[in-house]
N, C-alpha and C positions, 0 to 999 in steps of 0.2 A: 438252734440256728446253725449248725452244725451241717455243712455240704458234705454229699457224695461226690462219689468218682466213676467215672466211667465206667474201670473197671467192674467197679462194685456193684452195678447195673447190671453190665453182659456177662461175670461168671457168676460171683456170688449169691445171687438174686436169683437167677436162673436155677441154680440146684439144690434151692431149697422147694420144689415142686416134684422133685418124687419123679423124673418124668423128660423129658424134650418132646418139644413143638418140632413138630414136621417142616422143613423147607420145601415146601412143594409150589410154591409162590413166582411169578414172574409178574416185569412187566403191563403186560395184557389183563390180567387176571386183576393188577392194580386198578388197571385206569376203571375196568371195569366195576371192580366194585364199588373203586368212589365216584361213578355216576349212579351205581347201582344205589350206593349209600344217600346220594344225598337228592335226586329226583322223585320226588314223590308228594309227601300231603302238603307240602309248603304252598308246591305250585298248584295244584288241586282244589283247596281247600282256602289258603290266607289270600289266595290272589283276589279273589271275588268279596272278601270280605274287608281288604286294604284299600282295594280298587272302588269298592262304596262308600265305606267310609270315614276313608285318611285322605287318598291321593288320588283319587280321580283315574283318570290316563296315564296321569303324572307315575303312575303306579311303575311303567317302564323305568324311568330315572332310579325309582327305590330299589326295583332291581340292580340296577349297575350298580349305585353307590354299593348299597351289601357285597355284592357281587366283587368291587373291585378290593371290599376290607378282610373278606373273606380268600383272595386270590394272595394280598401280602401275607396274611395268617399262613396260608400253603406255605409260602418261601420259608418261612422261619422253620413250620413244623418240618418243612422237606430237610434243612440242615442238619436239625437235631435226630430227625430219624436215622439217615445216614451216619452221621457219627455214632450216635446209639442205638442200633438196631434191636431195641427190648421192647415186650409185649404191653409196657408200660404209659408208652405214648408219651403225653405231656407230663404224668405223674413224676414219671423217670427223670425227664429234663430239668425239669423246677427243684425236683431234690439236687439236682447234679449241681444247677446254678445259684438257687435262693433260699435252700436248705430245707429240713424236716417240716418245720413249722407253715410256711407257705404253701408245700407239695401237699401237705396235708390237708390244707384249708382249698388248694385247688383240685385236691381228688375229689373233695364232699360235692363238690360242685361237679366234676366231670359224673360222678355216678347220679349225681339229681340228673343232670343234665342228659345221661341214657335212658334212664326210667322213665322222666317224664316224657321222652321224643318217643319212647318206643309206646307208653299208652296213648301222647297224642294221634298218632299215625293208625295205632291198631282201632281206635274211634272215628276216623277218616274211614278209614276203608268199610265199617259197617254202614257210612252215612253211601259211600259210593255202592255198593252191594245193594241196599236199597231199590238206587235208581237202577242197577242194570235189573232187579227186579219190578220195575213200573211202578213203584211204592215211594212213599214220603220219605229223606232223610231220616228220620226221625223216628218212622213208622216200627221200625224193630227193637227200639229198647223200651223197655220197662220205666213208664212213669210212676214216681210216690211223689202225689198230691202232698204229703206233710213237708215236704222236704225242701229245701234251698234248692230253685231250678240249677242252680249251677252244679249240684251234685247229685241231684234226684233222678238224672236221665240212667238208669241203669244200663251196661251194653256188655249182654252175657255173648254177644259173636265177637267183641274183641278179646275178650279172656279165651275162646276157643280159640281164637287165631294164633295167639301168643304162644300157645300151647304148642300146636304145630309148627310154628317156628322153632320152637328150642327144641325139637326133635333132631331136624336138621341141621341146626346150629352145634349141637352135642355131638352128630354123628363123623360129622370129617369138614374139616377146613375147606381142604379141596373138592368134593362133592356141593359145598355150600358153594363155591367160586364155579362149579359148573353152571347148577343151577342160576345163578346171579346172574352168568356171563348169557346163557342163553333166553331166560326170564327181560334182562335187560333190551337184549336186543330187536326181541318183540316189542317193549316198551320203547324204544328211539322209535321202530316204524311206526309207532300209531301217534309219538309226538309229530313227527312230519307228517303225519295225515291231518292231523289236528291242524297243523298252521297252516299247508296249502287248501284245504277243504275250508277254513274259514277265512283265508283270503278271499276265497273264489265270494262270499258273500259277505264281503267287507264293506261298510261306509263310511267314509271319511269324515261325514259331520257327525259323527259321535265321539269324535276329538276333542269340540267344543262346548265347551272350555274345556283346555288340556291342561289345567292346574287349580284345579276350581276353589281346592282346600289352600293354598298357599302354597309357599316354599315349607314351610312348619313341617303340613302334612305329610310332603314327599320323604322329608327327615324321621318324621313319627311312624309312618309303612316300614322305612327302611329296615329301623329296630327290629321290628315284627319279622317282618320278611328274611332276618337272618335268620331264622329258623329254617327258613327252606334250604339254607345251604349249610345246616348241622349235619355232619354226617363225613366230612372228610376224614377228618383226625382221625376215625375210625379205622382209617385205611393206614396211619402212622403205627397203630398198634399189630398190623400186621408184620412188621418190618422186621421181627424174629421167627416168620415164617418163610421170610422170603429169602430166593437161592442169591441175588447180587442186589445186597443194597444200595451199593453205590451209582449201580445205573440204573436199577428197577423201579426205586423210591420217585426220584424227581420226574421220571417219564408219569409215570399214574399216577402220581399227586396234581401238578400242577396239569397234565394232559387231561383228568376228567376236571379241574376246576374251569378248562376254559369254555371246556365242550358243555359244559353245564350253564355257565353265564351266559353261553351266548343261548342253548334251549331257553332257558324264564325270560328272558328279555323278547325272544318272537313267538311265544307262547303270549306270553302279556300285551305286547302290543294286537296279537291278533284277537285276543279274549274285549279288548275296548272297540276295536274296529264291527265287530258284531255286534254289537248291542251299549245303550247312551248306559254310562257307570253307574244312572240312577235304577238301572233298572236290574244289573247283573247279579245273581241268587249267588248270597255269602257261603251255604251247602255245598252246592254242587254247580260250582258258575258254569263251568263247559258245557258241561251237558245240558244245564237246562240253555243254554244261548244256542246251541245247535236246534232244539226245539222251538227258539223264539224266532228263529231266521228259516222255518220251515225244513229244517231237516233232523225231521224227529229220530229217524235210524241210525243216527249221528252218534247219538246219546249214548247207544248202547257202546259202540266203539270205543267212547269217549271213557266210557265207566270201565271195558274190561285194562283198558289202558290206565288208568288212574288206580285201581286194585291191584295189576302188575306193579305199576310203580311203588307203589304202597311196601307191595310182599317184600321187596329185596330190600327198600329201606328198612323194613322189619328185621330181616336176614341179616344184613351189615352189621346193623347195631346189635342184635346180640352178640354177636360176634366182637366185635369191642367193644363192648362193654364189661363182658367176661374176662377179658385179656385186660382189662384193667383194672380190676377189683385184684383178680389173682398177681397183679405185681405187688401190687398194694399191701398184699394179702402176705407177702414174701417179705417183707420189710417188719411184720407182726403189727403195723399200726391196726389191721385190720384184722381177724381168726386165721392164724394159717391153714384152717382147713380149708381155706375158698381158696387156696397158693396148691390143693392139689391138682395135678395134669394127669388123667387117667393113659395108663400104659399103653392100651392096646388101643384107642381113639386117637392120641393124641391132641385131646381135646381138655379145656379144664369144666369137668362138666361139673363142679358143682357150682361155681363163680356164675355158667350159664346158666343154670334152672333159679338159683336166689334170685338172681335181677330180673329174670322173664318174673318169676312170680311176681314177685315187688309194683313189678308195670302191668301186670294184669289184674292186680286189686286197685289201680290209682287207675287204668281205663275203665275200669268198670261203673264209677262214679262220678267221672271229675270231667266237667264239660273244656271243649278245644282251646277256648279263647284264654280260659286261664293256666292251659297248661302251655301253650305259645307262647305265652310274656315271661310267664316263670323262664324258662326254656333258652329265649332270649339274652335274659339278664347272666345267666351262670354262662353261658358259651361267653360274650361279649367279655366277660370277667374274666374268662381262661384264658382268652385267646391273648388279652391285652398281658396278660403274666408272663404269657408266653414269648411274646414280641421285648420285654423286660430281660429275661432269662438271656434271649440270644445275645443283646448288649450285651450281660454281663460274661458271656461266654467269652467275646469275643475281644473284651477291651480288661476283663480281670481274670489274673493269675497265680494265685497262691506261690510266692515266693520270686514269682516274675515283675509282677505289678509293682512298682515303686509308690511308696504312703503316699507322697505328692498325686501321683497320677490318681490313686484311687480316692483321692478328697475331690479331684478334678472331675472324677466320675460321675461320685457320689450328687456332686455339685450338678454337673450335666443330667441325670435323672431327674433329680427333684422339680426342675426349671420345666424339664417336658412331660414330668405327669401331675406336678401343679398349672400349668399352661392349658392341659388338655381337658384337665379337672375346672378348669375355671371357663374353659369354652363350655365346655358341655353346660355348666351351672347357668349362665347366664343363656344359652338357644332355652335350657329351661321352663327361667324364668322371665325373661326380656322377650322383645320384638323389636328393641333399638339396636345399634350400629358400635356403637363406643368401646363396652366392654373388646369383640374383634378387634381392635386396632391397639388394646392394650395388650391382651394377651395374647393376638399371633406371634407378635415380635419376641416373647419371649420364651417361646415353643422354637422359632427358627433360631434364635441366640443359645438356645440349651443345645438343640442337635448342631449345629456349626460348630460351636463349642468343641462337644466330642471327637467332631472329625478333625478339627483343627491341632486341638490339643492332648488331647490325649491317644497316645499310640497302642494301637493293636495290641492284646499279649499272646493272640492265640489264633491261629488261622485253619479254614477247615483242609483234612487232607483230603476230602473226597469230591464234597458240592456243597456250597458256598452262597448264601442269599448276596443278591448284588445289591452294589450301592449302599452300602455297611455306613454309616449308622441311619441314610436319610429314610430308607423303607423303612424297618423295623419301630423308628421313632413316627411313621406316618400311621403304621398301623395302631400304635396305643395310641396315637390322634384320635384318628377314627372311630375305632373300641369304644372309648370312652366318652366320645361324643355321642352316638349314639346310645347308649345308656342316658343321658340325660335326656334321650326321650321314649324311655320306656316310663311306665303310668307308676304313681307312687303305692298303690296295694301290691304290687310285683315287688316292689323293692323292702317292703314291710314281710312279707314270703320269704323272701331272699334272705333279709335280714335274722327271723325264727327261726330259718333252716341254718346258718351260719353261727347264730348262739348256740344252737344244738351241736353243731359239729365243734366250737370252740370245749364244751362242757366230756365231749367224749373225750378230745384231745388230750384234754387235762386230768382227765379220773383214770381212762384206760393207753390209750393211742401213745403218750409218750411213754408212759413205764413199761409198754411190751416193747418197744421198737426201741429204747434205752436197753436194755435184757437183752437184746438181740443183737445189739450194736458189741457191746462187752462180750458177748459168747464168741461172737466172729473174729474181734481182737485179738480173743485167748486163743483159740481156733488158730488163726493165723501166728501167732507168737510159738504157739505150740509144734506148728507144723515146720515155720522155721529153724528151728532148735532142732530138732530131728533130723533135717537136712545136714544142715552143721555137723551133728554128730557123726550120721550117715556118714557124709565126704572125710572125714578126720577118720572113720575104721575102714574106710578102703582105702588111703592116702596110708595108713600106717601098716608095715608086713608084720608088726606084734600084737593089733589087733584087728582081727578079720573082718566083715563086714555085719557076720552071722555073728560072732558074740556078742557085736555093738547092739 
């Protein structure tokens, strides 16, 4: 249970990789990547598949809600990045604020959480490939008859893709952010092609009914559809590449989350205005509704734009993904060979090539739908740890914090993640009113609480999530609401993957990373005492500095 420090993030952590990351990083290069990072198979791919069949039209609304849980998640990740500018991301944070034990249970989740987005994405882009080939979704992998359809579809072009991505992903940080920055840009013009070219052959009475599945449905896409805005945080772990984190981090964070909500929302709305929701292909919706509204050359447009989008979200994510295994990897929970940063790249290439590989045996099997909810459920779980983390950042302080205050805390927690845990339990399993009117009041009594009584211990020096504690506590609302409507075989996934990561923790992950902990003490104690000595033989003229 045992918290880091800050410091012990930014230097000590840093120089056990053999190596420094390049500052070659600005602003632009941000915002860029995390549009780069997170437009792509979500919107492509779950829109057509949500939009038939969860939420109708409604499908617009799932975007916002995601969209707005996802925009708090930025704030938080934006404070801790700044503060702690390490390649670490949220692994870093959560050790900093909720100790070993949690950062460890939230890394197993952040590294499912790469792997599975990077084969869901790289099985997208062979279904789009496909069609800009005039071919069936489908038509290019390998079916085995004996086999579970869900795992039998083989897809030997997403393991090649993956391949070439971590080419470039290994070769240079900044070569990867050119590529991205101009890859993307092409991909923005063919999104505004997409939305005014299917205005132009829009009809209104495909609206109706504009909520066909319920209120449920909207809430149940929502889930889903966070998947399409996976991909920011990635952009958090650049933050020890980048030359001014203080002003770089919040411009590209929150600059592409907005630009990105507002794309899925006039993509979606224009994707229902084409074509009635019962009719829209869960493959490949764009492009076949350019077809179904008479403009078949549309498609192709539509497809090199959706493979564009694809490639960089492939690109990002290895890219953080690797930058977080290798912090990880620095701490010994994980082999400190993946913690090395090769000299002349400044890359850590082997942290990249393990996890492309990893995602290129799980795309080569494992169909979209079940690697989206998986997907889903670990981001939703990190994010809400995260939004946690910042609380405790901000209202607890080892030696600041007075017992009273921190039982007031403790108390203020419990109220709003049993509150939010008991909302979400009951959208569930009810369709009645009652359970809301027991437990909101005690989600707004826990966060007032904190803001009322319990005082700050720590404020940030740089950039600062506003409105302390009422965001951060909306966000584990959110989070956790939506989990209660992800499907229960996802959570039973979730569940095998988490007994597994408990069973590592406890055989190898705490006895390296204890060893590690004790080396650096001695390390430090040691380097101490030398100082000491140091100053005491140049302080004294009878003993010289060189005999000391």
């Amino acid at each position: 249970m045992t918290r880091s420090m800050d410091k012990t993030e930014l230097v000590d952590m840093k120089s056990r990789s053999q190596g420094e990351m390049k500052k070659t990083l600005n602003w632009w290069d941000l915002m860029w990547f995390g549009v780069g990072a997170v437009i792509g198979a979500g919107i492509f791919v779950l829109t057509g598949l949500e939009a038939r069949e969860k939420a109708g039209p409604a499908v617009i609304i799932s975007y916002a809600v995601s969209g707005v849980s996802a925009l708090l998640s930025v704030f938080c990740y934006t404070e801790f990045a700044v503060e702690i500018p390490v390649a670490g991301g949220s692994f870093a944070y959560l050790r900093v604020e909720l100790g070993d034990f949690v950062a460890f249970i939230a890394a197993g989740n952040i590294l499912l959480e790469y792997t599975v987005s990077s084969a869901a994405v790289a099985r997208s882009w062979t279904s789009y490939f496909a069609t800009l080939c005039n071919r069936g979704s489908d038509d290019f992998r390998i079916i085995v008859h004996g086999m579970n359809p869900s795992y039998g579809h083989l897809d030997p072009i997403a393991v090649v893709v993956l391949a070439i991505i971590c080419v470039l992903a290994v070769f240079s940080t900044k070569a990867s952010s050119r590529f991205n920055y101009v890859a993307t840009v092409i991909h923005i013009a063919i999104i505004v092609f997409i939305i005014i070219a299917g205005l132009i052959k829009a009809n209104p009475s495909n609206y109706h009914p504009f909520v066909p599945y319920g209120p449920r449905g909207i809430f149940v896409a929502s889930a889903v559809l966070f998947f399409a805005y996976v991909g920011f945080d990635a952009v958090s772990t650049m933050a020890e590449e980048t030359k001014d984190p203080a002003r770089d981090i919040p411009i590209g964070l929150v600059g592409s989350m907005v630009i990105t909500t507002g794309a899925y929302c006039l993509l979606a709305m224009t994707l229902c205005l084409m074509q009635p929701y019962t009719e829209i292909d869960v493959n490949a919706p764009f492009s076949v509704a350019f077809s179904a509204v008479g403009m078949d050359w549309a498609k192709y447009v539509v497809a090199i734009g959706a493979l564009k989008g694809m490639t960089t979200v492939m690109l990002v994510s290895a890219v953080g993904q690797a930058r977080y295994l290798t912090h990880i990897a620095r701490t010994h929970m994980m082999p400190p060979w993946f913690a090395h940063v090769d000299a002349k790249l400044g890359t850590p290439v082997n942290a990249t090539i393990t996890m492309l590989a990893v995602s290129a045996v799980i795309a080569f099997f494992t169909e979209l739908e079940i690697l989206s909810n998986l997907l889903s459920i670990s981001t939703l779980f990190i994010f809400m740890l995260v939004a946690v983390g910042l609380l405790v950042r901000r209202y607890y302080s080892s030696g600041v914090t007075t017992k009273a205050n921190q039982k007031k805390l403790i108390g203020c927690l419990v109220l709003i993640l049993g509150s939010s845990a008991a909302i979400s339990g009951y959208w569930a399993t009810s369709d009645g009113w009652v359970g809301y009117v027991v437990a909101v009041p005690f989600w707004v009594v826990g966060t007032a609480g904190m803001w009322l009584f319990v005082p700050q211990a720590k404020q940030p020096k740089h950039w600062g999530v506003p409105l302390v504690p009422w965001l951060p506590s909306l966000s584990i609302a959110i989070n956790v609401f939506l989990l209660g409507s992800i499907d229960k075989d996802s959570f039973i996934r979730f569940g095998i993957w988490t007994a597994l990561l408990l069973a590592y923790y406890v055989l190898f992950g705490l006895h390296a990373s204890y060893d590690t902990a004790k080396e650096l003490e001695k390390n430090n104690t040691t380097s101490a005492n030398d100082d000491v000595v140091m100053e005491e033989g140049v302080a004294s003229p009878t003993h010289p500095a060189s005999h000391v």
